[in-house]
KOLMARPA-19777 format. One record per residue: residue in one letter; x, y, z of N, C-alpha, C in turn. Coordinates in steps of 0.1 Angstrom, whole numbers, padded with zeros to 4 digits, always signed. Each point is the difference from the previous one (the first is absolute). Layout:
KOLMARPA-19777
AXYZXYZXYZ ...
***
This chain:
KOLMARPA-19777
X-2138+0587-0777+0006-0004+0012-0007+0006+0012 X-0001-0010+0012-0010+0008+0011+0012-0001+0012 X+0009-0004+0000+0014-0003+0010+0010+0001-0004 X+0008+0006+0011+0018+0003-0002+0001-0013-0002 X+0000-0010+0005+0002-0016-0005-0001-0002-0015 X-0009+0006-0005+0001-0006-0013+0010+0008-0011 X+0008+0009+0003+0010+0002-0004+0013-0006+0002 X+0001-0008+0010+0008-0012+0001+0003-0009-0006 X+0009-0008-0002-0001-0017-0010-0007-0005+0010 X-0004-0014-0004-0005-0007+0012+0006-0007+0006 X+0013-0001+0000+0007-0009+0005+0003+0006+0014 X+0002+0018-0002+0000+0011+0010-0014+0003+0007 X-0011-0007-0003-0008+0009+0008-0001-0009+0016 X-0002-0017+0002+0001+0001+0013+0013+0003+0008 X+0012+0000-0002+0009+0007+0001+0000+0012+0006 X-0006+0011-0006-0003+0013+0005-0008+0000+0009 X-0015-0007-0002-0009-0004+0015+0009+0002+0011 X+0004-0013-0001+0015-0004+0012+0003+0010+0003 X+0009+0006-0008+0009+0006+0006-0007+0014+0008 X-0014+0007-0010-0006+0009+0007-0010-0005+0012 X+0002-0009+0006-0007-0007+0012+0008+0003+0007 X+0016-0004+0000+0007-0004+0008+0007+0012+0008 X-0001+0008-0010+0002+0017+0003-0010+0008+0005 X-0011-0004+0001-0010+0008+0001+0000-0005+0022 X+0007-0014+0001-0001-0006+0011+0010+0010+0006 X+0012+0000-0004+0013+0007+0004+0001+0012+0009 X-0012+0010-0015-0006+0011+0002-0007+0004+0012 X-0011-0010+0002-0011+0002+0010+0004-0006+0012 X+0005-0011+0001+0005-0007+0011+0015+0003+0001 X+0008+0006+0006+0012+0000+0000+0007-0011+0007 X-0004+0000+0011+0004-0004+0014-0001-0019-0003 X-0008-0005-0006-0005-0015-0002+0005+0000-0017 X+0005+0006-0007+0002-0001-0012+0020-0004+0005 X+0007+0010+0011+0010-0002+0004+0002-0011+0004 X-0010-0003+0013-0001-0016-0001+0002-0011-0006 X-0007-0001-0008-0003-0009-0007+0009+0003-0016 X+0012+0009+0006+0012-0005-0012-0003+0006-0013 X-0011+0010-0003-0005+0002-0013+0013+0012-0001 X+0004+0001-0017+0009+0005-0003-0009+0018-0004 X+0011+0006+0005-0011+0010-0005+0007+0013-0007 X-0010+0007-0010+0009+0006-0008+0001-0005-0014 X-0003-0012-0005+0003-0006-0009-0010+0006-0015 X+0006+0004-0009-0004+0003-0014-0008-0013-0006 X-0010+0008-0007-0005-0015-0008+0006+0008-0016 X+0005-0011-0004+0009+0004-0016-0008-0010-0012 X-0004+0004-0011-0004-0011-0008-0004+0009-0013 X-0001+0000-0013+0000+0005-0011-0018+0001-0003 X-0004+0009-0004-0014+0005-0003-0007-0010-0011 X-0008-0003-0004-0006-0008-0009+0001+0009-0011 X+0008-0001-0014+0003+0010-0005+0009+0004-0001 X+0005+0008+0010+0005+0011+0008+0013+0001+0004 X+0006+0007+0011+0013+0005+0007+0000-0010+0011 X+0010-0005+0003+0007-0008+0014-0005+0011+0014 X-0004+0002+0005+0000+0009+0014+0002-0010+0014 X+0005+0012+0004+0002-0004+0014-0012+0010+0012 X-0004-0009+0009-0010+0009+0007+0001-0003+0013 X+0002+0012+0011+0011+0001+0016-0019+0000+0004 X+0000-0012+0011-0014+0003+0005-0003+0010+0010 X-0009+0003+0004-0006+0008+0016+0015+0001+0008 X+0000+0015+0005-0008+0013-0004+0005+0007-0013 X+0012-0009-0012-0004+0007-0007-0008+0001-0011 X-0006+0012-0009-0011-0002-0009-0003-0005-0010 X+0014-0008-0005+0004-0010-0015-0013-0001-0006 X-0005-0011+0008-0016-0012-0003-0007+0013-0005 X-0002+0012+0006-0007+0007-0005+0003+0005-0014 X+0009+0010+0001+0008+0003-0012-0004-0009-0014 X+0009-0012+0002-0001-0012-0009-0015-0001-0006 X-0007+0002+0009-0014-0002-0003-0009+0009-0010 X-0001+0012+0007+0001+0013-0009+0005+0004-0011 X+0014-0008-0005+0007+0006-0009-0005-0010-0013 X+0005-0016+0006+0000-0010-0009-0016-0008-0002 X-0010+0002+0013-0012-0004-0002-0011+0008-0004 X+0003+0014+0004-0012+0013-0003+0006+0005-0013 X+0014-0001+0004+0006+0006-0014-0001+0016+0001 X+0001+0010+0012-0003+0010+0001+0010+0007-0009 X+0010-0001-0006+0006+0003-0007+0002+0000-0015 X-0014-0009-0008+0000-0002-0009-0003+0016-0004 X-0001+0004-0016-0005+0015-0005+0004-0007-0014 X-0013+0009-0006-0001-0003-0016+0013+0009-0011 X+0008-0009-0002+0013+0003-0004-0001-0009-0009 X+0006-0002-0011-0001-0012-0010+0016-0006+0006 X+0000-0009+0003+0011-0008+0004+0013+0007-0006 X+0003-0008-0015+0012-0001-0010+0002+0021+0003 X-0008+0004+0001+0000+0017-0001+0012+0007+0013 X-0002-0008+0013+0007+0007+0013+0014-0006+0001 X+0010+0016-0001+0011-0006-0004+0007+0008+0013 X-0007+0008+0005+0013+0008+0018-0015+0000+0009 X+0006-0007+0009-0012-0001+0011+0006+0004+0013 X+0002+0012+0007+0005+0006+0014-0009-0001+0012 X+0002-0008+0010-0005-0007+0014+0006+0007+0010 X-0007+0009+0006+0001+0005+0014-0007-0001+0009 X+0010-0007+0010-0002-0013+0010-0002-0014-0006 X+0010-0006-0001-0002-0014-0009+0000-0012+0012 X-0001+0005+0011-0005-0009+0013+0009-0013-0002 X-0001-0011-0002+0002-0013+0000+0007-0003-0015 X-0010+0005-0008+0004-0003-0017-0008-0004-0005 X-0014-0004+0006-0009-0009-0007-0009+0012-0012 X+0002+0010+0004-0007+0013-0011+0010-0006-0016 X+0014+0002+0005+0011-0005-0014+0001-0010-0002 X-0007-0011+0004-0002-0016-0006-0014+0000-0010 X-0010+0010+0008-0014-0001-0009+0004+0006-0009 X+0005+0014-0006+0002+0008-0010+0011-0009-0010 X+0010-0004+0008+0010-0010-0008-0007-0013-0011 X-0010-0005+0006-0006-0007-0002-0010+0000-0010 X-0003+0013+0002-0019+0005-0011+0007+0010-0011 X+0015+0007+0007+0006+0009-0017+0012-0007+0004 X+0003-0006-0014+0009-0008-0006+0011+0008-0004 X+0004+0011-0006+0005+0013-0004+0001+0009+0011 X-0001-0002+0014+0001+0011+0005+0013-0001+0008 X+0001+0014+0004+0012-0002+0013-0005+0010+0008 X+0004-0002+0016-0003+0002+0008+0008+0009+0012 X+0001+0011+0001+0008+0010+0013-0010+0000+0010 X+0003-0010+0010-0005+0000+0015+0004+0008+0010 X-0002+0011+0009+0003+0000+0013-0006-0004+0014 X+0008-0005+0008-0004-0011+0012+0007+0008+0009 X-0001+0008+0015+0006+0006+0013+0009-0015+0007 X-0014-0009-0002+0002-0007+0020+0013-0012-0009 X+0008-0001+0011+0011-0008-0005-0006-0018-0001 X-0011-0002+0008-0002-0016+0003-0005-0002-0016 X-0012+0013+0000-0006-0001-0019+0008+0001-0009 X+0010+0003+0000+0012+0004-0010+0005-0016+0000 X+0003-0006+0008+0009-0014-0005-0012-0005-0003 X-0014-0001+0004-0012-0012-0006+0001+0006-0017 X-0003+0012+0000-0003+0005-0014+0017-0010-0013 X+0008+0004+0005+0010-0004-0003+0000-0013-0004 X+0001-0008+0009-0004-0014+0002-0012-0002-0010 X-0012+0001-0001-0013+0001-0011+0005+0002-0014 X+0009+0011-0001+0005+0005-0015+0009-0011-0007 X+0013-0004+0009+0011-0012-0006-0008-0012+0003 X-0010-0009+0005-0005-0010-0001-0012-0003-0012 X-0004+0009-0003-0005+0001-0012+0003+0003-0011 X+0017+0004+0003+0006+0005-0013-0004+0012-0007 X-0002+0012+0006-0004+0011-0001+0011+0014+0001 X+0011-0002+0007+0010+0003+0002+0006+0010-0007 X-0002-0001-0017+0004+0002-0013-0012+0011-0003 X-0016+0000+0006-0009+0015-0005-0001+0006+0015 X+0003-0006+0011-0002+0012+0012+0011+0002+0008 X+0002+0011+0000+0009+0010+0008-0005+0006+0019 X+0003-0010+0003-0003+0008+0014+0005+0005+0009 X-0002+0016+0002+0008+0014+0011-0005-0008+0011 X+0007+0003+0009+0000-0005+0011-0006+0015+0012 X-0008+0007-0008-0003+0013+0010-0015+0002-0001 X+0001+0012+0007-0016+0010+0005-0001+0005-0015 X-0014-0001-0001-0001+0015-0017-0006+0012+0011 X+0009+0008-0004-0003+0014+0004+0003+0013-0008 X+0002+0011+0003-0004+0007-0011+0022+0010+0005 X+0005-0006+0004+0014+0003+0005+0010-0012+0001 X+0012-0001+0000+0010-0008+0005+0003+0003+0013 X+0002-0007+0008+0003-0004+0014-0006-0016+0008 X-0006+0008+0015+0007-0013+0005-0018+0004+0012 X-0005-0013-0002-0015+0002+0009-0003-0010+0008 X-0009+0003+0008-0004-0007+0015-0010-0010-0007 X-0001-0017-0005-0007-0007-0001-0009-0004+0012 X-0014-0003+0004-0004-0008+0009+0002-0018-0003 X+0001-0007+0008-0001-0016-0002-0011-0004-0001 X-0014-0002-0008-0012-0001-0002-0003-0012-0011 X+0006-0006-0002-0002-0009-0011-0002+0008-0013 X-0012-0002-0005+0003+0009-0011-0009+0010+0002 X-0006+0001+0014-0001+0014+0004+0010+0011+0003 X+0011-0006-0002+0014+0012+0001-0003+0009-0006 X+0004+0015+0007-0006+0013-0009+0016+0007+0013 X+0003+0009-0012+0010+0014+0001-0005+0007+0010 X+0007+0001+0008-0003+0013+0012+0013+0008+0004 X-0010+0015+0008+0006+0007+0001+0015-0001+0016 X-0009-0003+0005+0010-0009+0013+0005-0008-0001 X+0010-0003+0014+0009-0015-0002-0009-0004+0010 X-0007-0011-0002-0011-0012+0007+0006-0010+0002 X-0003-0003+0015+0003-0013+0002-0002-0016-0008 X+0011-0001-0005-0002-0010-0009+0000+0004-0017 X+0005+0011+0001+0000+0009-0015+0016-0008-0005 X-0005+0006-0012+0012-0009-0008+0008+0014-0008 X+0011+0005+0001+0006+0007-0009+0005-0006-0018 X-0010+0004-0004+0005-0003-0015+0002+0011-0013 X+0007-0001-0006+0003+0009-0012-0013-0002-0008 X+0001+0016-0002-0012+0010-0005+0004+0003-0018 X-0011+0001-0008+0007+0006-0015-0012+0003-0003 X+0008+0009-0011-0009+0013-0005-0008-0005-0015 X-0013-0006+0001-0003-0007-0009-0001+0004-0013 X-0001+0011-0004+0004+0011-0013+0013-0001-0002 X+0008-0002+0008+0013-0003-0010+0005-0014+0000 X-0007-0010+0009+0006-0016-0002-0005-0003-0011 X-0013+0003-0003-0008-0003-0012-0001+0003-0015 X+0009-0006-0010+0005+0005-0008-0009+0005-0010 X+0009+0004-0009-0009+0013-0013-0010-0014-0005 X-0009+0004-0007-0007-0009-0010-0017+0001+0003 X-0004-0007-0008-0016-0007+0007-0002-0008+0005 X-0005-0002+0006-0005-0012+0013-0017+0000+0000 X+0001-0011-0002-0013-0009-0001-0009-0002+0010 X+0010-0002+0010-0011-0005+0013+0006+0004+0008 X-0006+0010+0014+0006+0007+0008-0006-0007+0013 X+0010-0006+0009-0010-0006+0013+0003+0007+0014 X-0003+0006+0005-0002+0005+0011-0004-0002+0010 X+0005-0006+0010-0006-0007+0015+0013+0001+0009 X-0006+0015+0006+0016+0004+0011-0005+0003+0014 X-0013-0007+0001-0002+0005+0016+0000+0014+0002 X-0007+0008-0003+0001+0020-0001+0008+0006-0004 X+0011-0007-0007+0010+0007-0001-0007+0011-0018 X-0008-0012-0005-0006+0004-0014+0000+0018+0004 X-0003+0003+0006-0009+0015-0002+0016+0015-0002 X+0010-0006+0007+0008+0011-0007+0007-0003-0010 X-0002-0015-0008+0001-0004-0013-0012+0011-0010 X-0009-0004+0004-0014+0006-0006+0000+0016-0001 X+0003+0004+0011+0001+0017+0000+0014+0001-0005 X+0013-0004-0004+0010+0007-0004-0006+0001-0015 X+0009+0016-0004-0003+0005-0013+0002-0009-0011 X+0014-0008+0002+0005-0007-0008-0009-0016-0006 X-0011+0002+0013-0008-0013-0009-0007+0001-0009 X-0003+0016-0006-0006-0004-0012+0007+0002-0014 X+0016+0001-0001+0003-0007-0009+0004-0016+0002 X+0002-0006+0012-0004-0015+0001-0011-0007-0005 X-0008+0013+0000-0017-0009+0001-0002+0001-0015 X+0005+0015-0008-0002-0008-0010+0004-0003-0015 X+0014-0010+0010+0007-0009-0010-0006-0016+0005 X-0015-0001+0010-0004-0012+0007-0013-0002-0009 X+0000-0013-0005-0012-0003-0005-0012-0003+0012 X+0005-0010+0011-0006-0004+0006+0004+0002+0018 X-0009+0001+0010+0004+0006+0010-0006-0011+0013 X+0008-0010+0007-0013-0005+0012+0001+0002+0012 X-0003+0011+0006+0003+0006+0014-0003-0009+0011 X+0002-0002+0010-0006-0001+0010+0001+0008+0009 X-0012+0010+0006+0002+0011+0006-0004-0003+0016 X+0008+0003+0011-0003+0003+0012-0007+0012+0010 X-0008-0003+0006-0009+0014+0000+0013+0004+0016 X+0005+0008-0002+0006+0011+0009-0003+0014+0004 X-0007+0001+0010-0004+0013+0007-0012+0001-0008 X+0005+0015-0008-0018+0003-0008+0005-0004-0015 X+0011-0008-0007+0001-0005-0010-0004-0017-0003 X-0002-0001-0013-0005-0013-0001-0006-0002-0015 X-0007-0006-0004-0007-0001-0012-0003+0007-0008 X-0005+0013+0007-0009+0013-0011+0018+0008-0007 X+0007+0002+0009+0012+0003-0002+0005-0006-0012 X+0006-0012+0004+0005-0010-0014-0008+0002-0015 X-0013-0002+0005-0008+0000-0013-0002+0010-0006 X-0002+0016+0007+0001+0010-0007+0016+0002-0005 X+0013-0001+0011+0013+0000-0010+0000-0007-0011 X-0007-0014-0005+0004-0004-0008-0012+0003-0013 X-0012+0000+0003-0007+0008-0007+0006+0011-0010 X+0001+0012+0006+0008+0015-0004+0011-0006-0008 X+0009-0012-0003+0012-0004-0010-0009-0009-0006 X-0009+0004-0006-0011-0011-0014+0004-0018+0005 X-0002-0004+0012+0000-0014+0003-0019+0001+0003 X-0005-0014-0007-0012-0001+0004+0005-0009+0011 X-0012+0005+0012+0002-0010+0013-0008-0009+0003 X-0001-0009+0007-0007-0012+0003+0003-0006+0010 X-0013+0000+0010+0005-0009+0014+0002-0011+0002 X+0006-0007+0009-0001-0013+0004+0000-0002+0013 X+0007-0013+0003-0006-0008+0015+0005+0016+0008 X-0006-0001+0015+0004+0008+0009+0000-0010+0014 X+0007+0003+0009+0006-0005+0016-0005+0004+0006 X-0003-0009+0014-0006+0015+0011+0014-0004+0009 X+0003+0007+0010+0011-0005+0012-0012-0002+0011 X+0009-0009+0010-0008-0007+0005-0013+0008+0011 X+0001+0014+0003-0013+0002+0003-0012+0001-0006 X+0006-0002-0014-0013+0001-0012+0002+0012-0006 X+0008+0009+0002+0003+0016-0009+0007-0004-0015 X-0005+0006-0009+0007+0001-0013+0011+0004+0004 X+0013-0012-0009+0010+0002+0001+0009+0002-0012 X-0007-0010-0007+0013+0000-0016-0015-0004-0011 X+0009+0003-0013-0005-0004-0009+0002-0003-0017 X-0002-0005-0007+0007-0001-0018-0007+0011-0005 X+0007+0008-0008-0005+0006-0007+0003-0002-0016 X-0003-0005-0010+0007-0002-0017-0001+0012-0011 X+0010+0005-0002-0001+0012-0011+0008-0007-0013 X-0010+0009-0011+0008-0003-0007+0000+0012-0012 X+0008-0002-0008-0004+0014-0016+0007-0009-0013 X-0009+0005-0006+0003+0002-0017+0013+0004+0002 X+0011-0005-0006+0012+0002-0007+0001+0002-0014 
***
């Protein structure tokens, strides 16, 4: 496959053209897109070739991207034997499209998501009961943090990240202490994508008896201040995960910003 289109049926792919033209107009042209009556805001919804029904909110939010990365790059694939992954734990489950691909590739598995932003909490939701998923994933409706209480969200799409202030346009949402939402057992696949919050996950004591009841680990780390990469890789190194990089972000002045990291160990 050389295009997100061809993960599509075809009945869906000029469809999507459309509709990502029509939004791309909305986007850029506001003013003449008002005019001219275009509806705006509108989801394109249609079932993956294959695949999960999704829904995807155009410009400015990052759906199209997401979708793309997850279901066309597959950044989340990791060599797991399918029938084998039976507890898979998602922190930051964004929209839901992370628990439709896992849903989808482990048959056996079930799935404990946490999601902060309340808009991602009803998409993710919505994603789970339309595919009939309902029955393997469980989704908190909070921050993973290393305490229970109550934290300053930003509104960022799924650049939302935990702060220390109340910001204009900050969202108060319930906070939990991810060592004890996360029940006893083994867990197979550990996903991690919290906007910085990863690193007092990473430094509390308690993650390395988390880490090693984890077969499999896929961070996505945020470089914050003088933390970032060498950090994650050496904490997860030191708990016997072999590491391995992947794609990396720049933000828009061009500075390293984020990036995949894949660990994994012999069990």
């Amino acid at each position: 496959m050389t295009n997100f289109l061809d993960i599509l049926p075809f009945y869906a792919q000029r469809g999507f053209e459309a509709w990502q033209h029509t939004q791309e107009h909305v986007y850029q042209q506001r003013w003449k897109a008002f005019v001219a009556g275009i509806v705006k805001k509108k989801p394109f919804r249609c079932r993956l070739r294959g695949g999960p029904k999704i829904s995807i909110r155009p410009e400015p939010s990052h759906d199209y991207h997401t979708a793309k990365e997850i279901f066309f790059d597959r950044i989340y694939d990791c060599e797991l034997e399918p029938g084998s992954v039976l507890r898979i734990v998602d922190l930051g489950g964004n929209v839901g499209y992370s628990c439709l691909f896992w849903c989808g590739k482990f048959p056996n598995a079930r799935v404990l998501t946490l999601e902060p932003h309340p808009t991602h909490c009803r998409l993710l939701e919505w994603h789970v009961k339309k595919n009939g998923y309902a029955n393997r994933v469980k989704v908190v409706a909070a921050a993973a943090g290393v305490r229970d209480g109550v934290a300053n969200l930003t509104d960022e799409d799924d650049g939302s990240a935990i702060v220390k202030d109340v910001l204009a346009g900050s969202i108060a949402v319930r906070l939990v202490d991810v060592f004890q939402a996360v029940p006893d057992g083994p867990i197979d696949l550990l996903k991690i994508d919290i906007e910085g919050s990863e690193y007092a996950i990473l430094e509390d004591p308690r993650f390395e008896a988390l880490a090693a009841r984890t077969r499999c680990v896929l961070l996505e780390w945020h470089v914050r201040g003088d933390k970032g990469e060498a950090l994650c890789r050496d904490r997860l190194t030191s708990l016997g995960f072999k590491v391995g990089s992947g794609r990396t972000s720049d933000d828009p002045c061009g500075h390293l910003f984020c990036g995949m990291l894949y660990c994994f160990r012999d069990h």
